[in-house]
Backbone atoms as SQL, in Angstrom:
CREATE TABLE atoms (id INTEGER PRIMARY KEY, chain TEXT, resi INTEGER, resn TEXT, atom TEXT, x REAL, y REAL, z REAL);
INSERT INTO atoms VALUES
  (1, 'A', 1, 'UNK', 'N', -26.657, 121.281, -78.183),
  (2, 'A', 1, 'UNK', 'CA', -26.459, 121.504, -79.595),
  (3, 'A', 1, 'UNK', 'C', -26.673, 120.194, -80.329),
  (4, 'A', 2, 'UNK', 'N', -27.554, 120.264, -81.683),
  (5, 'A', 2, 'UNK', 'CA', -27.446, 119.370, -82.367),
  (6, 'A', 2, 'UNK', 'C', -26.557, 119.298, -83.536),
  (7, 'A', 3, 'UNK', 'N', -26.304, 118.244, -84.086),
  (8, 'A', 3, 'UNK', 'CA', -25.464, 117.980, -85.060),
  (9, 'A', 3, 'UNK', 'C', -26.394, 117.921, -86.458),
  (10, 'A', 4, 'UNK', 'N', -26.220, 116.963, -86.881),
  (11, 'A', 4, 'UNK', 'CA', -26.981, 116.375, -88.226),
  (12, 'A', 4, 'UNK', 'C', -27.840, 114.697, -87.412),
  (13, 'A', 5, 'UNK', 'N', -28.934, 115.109, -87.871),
  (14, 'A', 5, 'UNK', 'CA', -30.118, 114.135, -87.608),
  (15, 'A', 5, 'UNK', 'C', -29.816, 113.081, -88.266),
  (16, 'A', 6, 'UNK', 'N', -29.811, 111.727, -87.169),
  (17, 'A', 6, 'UNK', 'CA', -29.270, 110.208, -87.530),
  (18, 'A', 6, 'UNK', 'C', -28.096, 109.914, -88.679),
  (19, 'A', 7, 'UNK', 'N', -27.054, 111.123, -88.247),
  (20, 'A', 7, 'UNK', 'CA', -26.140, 110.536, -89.073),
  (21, 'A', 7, 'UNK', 'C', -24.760, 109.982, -88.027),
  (22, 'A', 8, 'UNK', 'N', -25.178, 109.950, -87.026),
  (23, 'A', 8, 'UNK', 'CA', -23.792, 109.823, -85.648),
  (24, 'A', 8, 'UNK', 'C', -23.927, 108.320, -85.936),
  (25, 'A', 9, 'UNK', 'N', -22.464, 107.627, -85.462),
  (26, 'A', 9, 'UNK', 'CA', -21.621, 106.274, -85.405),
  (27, 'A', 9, 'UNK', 'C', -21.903, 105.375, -84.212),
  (28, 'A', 10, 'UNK', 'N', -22.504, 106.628, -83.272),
  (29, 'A', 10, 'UNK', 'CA', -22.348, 105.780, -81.851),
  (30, 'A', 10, 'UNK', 'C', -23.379, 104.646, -81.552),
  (31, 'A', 11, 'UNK', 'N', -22.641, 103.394, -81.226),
  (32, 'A', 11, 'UNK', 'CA', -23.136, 102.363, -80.947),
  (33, 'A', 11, 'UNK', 'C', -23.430, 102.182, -79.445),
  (34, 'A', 12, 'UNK', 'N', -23.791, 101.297, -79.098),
  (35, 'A', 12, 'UNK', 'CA', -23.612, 100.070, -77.003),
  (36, 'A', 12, 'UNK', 'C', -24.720, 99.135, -77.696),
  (37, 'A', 13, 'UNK', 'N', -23.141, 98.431, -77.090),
  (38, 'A', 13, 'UNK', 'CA', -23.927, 97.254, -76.969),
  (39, 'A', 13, 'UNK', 'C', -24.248, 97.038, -74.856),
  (40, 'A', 14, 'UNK', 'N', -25.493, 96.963, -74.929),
  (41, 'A', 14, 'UNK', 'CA', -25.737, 96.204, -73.627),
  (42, 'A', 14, 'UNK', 'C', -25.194, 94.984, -73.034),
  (43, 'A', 15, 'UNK', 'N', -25.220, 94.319, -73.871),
  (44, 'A', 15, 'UNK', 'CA', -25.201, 92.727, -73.353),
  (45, 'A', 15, 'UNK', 'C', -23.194, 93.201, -72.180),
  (46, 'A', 16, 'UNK', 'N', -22.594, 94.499, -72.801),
  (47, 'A', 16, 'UNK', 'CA', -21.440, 94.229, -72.441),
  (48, 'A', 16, 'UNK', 'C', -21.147, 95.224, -71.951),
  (49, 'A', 17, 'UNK', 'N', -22.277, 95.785, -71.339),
  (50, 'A', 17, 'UNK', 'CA', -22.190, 96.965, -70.134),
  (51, 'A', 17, 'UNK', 'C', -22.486, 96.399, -69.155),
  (52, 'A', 18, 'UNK', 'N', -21.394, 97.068, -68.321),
  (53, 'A', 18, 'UNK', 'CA', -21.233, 96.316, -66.395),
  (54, 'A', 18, 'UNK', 'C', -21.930, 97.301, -65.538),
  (55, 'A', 19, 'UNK', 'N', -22.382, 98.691, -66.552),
  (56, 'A', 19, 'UNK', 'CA', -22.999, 99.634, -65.621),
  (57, 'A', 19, 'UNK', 'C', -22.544, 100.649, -64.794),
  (58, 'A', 20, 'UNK', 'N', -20.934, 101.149, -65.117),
  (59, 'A', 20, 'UNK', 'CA', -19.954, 101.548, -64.342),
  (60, 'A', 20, 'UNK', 'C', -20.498, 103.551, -64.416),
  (61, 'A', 21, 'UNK', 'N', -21.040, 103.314, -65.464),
  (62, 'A', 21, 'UNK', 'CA', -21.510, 104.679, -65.470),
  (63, 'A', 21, 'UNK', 'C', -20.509, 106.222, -66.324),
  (64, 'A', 22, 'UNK', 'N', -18.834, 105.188, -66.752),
  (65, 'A', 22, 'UNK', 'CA', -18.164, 106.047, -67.430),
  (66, 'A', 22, 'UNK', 'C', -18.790, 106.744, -68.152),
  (67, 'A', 23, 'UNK', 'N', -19.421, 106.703, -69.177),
  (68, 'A', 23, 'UNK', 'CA', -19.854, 107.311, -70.332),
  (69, 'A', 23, 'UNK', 'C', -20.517, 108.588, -69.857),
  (70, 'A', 24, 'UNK', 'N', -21.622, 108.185, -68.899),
  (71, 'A', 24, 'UNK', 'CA', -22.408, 109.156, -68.505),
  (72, 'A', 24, 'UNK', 'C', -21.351, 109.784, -67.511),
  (73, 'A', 25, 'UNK', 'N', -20.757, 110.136, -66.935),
  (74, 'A', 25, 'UNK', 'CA', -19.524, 111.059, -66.600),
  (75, 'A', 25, 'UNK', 'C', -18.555, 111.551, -67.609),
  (76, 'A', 26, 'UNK', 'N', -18.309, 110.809, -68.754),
  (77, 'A', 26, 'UNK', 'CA', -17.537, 111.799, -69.376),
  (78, 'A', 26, 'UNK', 'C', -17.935, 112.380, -70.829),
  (79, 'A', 27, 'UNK', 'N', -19.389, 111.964, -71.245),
  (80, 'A', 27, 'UNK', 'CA', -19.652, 112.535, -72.216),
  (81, 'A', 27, 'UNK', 'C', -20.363, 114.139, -72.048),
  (82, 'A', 28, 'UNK', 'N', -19.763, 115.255, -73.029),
  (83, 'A', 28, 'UNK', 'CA', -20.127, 116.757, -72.424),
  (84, 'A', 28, 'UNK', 'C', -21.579, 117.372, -73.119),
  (85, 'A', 29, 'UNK', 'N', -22.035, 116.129, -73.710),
  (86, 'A', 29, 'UNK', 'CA', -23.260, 116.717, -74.349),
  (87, 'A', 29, 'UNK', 'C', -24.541, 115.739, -73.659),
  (88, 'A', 30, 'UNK', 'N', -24.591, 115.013, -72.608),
  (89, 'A', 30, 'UNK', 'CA', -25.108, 114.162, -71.979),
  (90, 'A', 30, 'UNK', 'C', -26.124, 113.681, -72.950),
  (91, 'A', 31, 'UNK', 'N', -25.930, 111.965, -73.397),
  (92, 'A', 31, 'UNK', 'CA', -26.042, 111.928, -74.782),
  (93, 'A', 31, 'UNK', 'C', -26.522, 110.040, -73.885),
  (94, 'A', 32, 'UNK', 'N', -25.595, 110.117, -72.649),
  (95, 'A', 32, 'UNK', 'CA', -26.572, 108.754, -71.896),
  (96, 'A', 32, 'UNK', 'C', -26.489, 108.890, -70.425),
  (97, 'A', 33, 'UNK', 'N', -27.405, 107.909, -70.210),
  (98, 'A', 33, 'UNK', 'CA', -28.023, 107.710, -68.871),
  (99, 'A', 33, 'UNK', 'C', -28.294, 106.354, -68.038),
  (100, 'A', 34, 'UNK', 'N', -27.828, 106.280, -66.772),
  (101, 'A', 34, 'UNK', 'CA', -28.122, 104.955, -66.522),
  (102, 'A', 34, 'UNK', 'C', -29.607, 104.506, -66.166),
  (103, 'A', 35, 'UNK', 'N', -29.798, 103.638, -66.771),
  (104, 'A', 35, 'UNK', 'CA', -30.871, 102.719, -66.616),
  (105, 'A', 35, 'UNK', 'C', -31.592, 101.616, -66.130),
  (106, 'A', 36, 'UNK', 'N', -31.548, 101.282, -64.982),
  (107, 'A', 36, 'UNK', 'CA', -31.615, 99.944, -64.641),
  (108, 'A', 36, 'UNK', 'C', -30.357, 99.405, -64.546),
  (109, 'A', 37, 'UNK', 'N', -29.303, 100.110, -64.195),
  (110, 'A', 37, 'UNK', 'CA', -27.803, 100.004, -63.864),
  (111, 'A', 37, 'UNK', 'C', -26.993, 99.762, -64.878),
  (112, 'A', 38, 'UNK', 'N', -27.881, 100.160, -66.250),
  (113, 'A', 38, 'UNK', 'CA', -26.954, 99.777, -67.572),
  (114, 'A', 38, 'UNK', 'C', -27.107, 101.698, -68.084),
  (115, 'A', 39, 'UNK', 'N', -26.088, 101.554, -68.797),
  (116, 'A', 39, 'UNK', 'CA', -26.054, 102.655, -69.850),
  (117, 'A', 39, 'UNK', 'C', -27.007, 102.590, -70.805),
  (118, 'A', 40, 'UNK', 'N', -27.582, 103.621, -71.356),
  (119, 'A', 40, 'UNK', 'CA', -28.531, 104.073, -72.513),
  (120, 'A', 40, 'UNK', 'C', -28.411, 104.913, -73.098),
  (121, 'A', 41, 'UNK', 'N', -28.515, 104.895, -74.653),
  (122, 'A', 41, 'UNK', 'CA', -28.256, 106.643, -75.243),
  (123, 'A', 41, 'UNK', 'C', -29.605, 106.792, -75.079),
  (124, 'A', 42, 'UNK', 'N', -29.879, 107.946, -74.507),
  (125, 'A', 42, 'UNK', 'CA', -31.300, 108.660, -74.769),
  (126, 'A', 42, 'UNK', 'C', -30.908, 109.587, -76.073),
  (127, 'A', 43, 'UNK', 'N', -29.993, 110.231, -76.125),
  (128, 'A', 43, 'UNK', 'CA', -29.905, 111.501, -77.178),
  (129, 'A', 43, 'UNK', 'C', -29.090, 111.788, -78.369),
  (130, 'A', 44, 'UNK', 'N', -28.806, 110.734, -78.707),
  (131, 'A', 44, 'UNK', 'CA', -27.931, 110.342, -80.082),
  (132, 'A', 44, 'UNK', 'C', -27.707, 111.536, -81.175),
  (133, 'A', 45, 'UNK', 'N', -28.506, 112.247, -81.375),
  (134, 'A', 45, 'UNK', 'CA', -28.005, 112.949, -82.276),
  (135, 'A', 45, 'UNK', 'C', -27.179, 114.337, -81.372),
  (136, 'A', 46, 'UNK', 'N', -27.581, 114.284, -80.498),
  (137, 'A', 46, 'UNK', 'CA', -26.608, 115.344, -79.042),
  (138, 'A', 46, 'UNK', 'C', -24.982, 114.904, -79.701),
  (139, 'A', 47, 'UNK', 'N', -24.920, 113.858, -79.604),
  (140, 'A', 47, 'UNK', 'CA', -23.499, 113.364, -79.994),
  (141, 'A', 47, 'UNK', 'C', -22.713, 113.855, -81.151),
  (142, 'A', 48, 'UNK', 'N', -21.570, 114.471, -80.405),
  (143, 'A', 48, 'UNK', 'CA', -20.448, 115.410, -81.192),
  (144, 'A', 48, 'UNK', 'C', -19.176, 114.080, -81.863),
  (145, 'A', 49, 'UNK', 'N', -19.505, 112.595, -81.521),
  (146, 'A', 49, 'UNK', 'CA', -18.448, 111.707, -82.042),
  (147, 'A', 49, 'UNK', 'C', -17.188, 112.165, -81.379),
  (148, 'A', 50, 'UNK', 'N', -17.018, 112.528, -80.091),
  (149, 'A', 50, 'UNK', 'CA', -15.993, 112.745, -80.004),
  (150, 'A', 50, 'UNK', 'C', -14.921, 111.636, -79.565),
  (151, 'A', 51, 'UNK', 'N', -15.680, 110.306, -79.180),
  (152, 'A', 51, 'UNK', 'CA', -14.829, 109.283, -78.714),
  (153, 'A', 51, 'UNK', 'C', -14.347, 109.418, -77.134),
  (154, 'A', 52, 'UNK', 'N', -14.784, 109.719, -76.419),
  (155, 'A', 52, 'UNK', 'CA', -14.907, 110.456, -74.976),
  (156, 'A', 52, 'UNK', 'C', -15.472, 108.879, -74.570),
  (157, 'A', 53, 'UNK', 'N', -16.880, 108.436, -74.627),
  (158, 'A', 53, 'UNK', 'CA', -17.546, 107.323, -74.206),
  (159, 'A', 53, 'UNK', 'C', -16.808, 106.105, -74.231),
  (160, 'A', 54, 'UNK', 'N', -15.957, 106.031, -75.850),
  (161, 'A', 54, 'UNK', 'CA', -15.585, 104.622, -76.395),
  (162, 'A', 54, 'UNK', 'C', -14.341, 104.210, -75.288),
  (163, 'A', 55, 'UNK', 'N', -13.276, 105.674, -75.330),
  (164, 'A', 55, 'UNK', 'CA', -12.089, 105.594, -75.245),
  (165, 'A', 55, 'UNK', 'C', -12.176, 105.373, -73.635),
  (166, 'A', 56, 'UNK', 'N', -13.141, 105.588, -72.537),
  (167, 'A', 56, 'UNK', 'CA', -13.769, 105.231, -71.458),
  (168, 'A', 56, 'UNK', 'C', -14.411, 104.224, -70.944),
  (169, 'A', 57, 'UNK', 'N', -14.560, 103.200, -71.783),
  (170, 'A', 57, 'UNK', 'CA', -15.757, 102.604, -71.516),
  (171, 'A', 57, 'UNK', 'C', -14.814, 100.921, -71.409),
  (172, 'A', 58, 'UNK', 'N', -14.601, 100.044, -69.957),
  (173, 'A', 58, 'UNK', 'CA', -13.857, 99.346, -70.075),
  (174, 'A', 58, 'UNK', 'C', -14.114, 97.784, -69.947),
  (175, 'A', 59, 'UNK', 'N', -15.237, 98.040, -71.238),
  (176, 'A', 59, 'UNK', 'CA', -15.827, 96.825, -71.736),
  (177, 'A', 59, 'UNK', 'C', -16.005, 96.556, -73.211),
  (178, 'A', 60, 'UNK', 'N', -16.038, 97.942, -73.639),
  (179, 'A', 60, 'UNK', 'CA', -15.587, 98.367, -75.202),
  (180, 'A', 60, 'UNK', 'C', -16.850, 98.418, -75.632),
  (181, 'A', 61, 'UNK', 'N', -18.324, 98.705, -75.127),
  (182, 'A', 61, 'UNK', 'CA', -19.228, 98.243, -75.115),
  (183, 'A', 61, 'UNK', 'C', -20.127, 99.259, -75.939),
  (184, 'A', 62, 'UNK', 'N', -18.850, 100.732, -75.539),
  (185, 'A', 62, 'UNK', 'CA', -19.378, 101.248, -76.902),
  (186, 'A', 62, 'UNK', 'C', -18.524, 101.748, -78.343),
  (187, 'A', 63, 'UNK', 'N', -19.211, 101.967, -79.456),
  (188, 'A', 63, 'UNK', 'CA', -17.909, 102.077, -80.658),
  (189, 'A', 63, 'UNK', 'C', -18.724, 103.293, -81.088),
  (190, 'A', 64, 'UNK', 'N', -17.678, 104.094, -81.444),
  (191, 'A', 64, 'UNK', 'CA', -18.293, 105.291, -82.227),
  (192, 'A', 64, 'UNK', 'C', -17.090, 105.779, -83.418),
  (193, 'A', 65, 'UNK', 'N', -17.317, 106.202, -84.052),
  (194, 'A', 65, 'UNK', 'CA', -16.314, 106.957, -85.384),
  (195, 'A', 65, 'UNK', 'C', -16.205, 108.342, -85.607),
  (196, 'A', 66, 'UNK', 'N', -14.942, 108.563, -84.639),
  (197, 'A', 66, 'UNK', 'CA', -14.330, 110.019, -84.489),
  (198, 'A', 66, 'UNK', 'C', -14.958, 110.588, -85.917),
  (199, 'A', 67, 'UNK', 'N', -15.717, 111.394, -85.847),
  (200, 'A', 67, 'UNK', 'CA', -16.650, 112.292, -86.700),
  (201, 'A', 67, 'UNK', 'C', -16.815, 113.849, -87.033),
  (202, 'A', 68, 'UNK', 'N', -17.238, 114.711, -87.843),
  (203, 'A', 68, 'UNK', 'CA', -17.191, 116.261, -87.834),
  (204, 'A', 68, 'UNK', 'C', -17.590, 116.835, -86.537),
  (205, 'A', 69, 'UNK', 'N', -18.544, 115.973, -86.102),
  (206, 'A', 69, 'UNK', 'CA', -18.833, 116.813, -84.557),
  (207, 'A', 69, 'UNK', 'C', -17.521, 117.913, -83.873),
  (208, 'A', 70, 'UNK', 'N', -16.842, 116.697, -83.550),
  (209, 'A', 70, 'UNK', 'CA', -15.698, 117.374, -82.670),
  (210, 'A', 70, 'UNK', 'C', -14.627, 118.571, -83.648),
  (211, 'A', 71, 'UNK', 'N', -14.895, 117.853, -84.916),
  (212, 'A', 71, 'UNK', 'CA', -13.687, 118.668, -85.644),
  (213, 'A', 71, 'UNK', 'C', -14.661, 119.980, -85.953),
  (214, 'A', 72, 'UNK', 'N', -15.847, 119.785, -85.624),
  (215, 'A', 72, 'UNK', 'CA', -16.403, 121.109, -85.868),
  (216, 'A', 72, 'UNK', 'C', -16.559, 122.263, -84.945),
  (217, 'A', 73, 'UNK', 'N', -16.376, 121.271, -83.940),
  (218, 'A', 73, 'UNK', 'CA', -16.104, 122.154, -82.296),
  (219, 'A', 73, 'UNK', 'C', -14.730, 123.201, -82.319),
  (220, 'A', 74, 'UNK', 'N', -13.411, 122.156, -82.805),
  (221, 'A', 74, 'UNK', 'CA', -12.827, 122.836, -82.472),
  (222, 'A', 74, 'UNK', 'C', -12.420, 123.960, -84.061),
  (223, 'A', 75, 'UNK', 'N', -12.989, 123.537, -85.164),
  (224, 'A', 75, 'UNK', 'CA', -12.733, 124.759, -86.084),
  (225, 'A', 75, 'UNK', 'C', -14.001, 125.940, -85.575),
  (226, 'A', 76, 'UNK', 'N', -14.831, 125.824, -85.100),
  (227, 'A', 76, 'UNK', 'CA', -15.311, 126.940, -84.252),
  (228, 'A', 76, 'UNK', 'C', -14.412, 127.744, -83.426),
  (229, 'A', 77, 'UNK', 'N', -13.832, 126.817, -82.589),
  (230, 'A', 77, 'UNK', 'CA', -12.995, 127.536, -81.341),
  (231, 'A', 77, 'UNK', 'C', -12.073, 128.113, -82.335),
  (232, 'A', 78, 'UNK', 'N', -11.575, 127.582, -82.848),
  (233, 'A', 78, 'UNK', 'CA', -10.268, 128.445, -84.298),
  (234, 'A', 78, 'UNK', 'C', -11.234, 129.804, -84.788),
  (235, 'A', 79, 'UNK', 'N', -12.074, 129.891, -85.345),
  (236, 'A', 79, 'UNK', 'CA', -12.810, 130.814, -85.910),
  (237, 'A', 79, 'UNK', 'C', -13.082, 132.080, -84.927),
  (238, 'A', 80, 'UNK', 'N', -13.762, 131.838, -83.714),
  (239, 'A', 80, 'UNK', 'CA', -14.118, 132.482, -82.867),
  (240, 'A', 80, 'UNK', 'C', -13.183, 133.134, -82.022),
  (241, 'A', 81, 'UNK', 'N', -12.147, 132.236, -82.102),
  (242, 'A', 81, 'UNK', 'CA', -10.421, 133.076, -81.219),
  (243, 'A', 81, 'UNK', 'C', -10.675, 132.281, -80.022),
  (244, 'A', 82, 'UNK', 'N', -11.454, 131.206, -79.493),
  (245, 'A', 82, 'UNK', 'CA', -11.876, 130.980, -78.491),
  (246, 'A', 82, 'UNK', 'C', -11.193, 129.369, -78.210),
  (247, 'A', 83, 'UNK', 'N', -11.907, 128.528, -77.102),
  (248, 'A', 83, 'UNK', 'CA', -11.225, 126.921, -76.689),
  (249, 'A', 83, 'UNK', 'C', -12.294, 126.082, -77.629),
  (250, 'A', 84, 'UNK', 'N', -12.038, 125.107, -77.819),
  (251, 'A', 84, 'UNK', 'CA', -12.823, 124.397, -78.263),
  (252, 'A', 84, 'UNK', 'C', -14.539, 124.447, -78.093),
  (253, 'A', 85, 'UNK', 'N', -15.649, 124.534, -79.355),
  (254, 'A', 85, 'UNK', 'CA', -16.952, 124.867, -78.500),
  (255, 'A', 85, 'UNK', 'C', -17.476, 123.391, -78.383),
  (256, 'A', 86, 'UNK', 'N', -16.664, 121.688, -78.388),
  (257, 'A', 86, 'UNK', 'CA', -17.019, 120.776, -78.656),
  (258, 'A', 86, 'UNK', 'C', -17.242, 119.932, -76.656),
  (259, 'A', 87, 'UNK', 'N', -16.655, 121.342, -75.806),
  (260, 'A', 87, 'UNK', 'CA', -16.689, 121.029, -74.434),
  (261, 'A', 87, 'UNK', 'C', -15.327, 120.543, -73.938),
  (262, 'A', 88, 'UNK', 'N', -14.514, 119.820, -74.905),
  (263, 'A', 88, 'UNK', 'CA', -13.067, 118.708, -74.397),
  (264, 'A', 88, 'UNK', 'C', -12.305, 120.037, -73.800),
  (265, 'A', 89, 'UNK', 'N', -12.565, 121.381, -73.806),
  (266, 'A', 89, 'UNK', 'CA', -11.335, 122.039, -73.324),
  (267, 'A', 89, 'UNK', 'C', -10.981, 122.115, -71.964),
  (268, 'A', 90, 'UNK', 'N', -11.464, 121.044, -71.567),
  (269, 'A', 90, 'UNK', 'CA', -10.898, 121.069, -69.733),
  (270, 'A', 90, 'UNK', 'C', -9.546, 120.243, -69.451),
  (271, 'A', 91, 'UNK', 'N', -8.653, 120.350, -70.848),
  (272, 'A', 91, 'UNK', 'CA', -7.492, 119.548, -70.042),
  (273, 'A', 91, 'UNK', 'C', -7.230, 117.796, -70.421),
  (274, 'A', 92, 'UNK', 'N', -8.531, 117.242, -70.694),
  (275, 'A', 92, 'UNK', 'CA', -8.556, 115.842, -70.265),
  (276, 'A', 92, 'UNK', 'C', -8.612, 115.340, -71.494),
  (277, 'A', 93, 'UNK', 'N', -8.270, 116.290, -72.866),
  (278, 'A', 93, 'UNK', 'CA', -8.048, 115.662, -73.961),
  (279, 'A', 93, 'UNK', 'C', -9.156, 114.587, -74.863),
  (280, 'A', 94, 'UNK', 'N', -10.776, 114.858, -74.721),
  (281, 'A', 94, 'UNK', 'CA', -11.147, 113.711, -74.957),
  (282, 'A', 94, 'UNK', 'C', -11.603, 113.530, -76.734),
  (283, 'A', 95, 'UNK', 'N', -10.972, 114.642, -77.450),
  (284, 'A', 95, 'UNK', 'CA', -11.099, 114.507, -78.798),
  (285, 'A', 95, 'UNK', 'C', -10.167, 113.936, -79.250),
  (286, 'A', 96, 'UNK', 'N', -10.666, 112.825, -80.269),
  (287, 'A', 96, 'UNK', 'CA', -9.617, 112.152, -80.906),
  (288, 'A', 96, 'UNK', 'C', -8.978, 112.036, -81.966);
């Protein structure tokens, strides 16, 4: 699912990725990828802002700004009678 075209927060900086690969494990819209043992967004506008990457990432290497994405996920799931459609409904809390 896309959001709105180049309007997402999410940053990385490289210089301060160790390559651990968090992001790409816990982001649910696979939005990066490792590269040459560093993280990369390939798909930026994929990104729901949910803060999943930032709140993971233990170099701080990336910053993003909790955004409508997620709040739009879960006023879907409200609408629909359903769990969140933003993916976080497994428990692990990653909307912020």
């Amino acid at each position: 699912m896309k959001y709105l075209k180049d309007v997402v927060t999410l940053k990385l900086d490289k210089d301060k990725c160790l390559g651990c690969s968090m992001c790409v494990n816990v982001c649910p819209h696979a939005v990066f990828e490792m590269r040459n043992k560093k993280a990369e967004i390939i798909d930026r506008d994929s990104c729901m802002e949910c803060g999943a990457c930032a709140k993971n990432c233990p170099t701080q290497a990336i910053t993003v700004k909790s955004g409508v994405g997620c709040a739009a996920g879960i006023i879907n799931g409200i609408l629909k009678g359903t769990e969140p459609t933003c993916d976080c409904s497994d428990g692990k809390s990653c909307c912020g």
